[in-house]
C-alpha positions as CSV (number, residue, x, y, z in Angstrom):
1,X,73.0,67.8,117.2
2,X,69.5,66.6,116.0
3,X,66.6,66.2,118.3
4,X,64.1,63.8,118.9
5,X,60.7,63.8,121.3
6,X,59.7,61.0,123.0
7,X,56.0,60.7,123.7
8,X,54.9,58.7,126.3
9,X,52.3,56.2,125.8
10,X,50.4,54.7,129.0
11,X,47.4,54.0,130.8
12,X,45.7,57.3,131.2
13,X,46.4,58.2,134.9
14,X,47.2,61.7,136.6
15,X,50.4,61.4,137.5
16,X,50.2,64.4,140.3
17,X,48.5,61.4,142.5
18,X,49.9,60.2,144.9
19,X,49.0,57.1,144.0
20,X,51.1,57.2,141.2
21,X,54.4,57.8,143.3
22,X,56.2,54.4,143.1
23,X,56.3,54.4,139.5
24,X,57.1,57.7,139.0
25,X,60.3,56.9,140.3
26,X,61.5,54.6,137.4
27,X,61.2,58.1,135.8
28,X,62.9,60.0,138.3
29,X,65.9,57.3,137.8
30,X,65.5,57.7,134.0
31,X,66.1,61.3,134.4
32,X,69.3,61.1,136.4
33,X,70.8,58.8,133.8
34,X,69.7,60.3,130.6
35,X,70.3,64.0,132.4
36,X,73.1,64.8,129.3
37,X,70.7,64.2,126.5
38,X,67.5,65.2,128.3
39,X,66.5,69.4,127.0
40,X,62.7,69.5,128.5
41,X,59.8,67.3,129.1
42,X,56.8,66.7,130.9
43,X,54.6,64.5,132.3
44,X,50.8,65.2,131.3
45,X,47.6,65.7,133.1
46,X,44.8,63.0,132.4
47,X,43.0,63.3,128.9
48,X,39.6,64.2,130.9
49,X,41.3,67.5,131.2
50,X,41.6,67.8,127.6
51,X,40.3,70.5,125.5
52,X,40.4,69.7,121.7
53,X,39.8,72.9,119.1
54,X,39.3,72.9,115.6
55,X,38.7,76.1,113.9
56,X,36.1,75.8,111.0
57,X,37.2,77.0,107.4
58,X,40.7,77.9,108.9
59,X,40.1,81.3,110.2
60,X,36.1,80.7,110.5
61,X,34.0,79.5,114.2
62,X,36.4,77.9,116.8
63,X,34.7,74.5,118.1
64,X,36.5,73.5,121.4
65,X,35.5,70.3,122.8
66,X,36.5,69.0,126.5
67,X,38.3,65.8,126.5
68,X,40.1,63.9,123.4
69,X,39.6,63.4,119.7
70,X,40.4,59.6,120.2
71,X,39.4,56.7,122.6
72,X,42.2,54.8,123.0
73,X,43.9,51.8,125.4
74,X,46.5,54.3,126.1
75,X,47.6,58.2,126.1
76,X,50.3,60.5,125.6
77,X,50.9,61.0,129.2
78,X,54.4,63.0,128.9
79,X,57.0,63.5,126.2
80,X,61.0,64.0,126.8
81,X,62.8,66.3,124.3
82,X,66.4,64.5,123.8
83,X,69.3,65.6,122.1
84,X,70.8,63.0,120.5
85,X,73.5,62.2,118.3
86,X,71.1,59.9,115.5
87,X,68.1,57.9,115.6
88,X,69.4,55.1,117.3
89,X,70.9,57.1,120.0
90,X,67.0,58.1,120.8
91,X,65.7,54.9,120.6
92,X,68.5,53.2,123.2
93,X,67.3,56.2,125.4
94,X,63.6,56.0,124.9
95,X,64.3,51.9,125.9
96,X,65.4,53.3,129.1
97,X,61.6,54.9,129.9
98,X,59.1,52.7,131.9
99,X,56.5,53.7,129.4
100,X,58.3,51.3,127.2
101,X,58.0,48.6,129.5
102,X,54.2,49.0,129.6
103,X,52.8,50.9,126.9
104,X,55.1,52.6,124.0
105,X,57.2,55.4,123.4
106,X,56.9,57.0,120.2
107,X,60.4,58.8,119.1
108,X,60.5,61.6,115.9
109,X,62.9,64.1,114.6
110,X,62.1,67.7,116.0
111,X,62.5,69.5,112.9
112,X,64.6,73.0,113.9
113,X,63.1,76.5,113.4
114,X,65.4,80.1,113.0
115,X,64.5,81.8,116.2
116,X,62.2,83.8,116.0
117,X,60.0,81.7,113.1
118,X,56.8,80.7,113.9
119,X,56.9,77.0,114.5
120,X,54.3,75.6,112.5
């Protein structure tokens, strides 16, 4: 069966807050319900923790730089991995996450690797 990630795109907050609490349970209840598609996930530190590298020529000086590449409104602030049986399948799911109610959710095709393989 194919599978998708869902990225999560919101306001950049740290979800270990406890400030953050009440709406991590529309999460918590998206979880339960999505619990026979759901394979991993994770919800993200703030982008302020961040650390960017580049490595110059390819195998040449490695530049690492705190925080982002991008400014932007919102962040990827978690990502589901879904099994699903087709696109649509992932998209009803990914309808189901709050970050779709207030920011986006961005769903692609995982695309498989042999064990073993590197993955990129």
């Amino acid at each position: 069966m194919p599978a998708y990630v869902a990225l999560t795109c919101t306001a950049d907050v740290d979800w270990s807050a406890p400030e953050q609490t009440d709406e991590l349970a529309g999460y918590r209840e998206f979880g339960q319900a999505a619990a026979a598609i759901i394979r991993g996930g994770a919800a993200l530190y703030p982008t302020a923790t961040a650390t960017t590298v580049r490595v110059r020529g390819g195998k040449g000086e490695v530049l690492a730089s705190d925080g982002p590449h991008d400014e932007t409104k919102e962040a990827i602030t978690g990502f589901y991995l879904l099994e699903c049986a087709d696109l649509d399948e992932a998209v009803a799911a990914a309808a189901g996450l709050p970050a779709a109610w207030n920011g986006a959710v961005e769903v692609r095709p995982v695309i498989p690797f042999p064990p073993g393989e590197p993955t990129r």
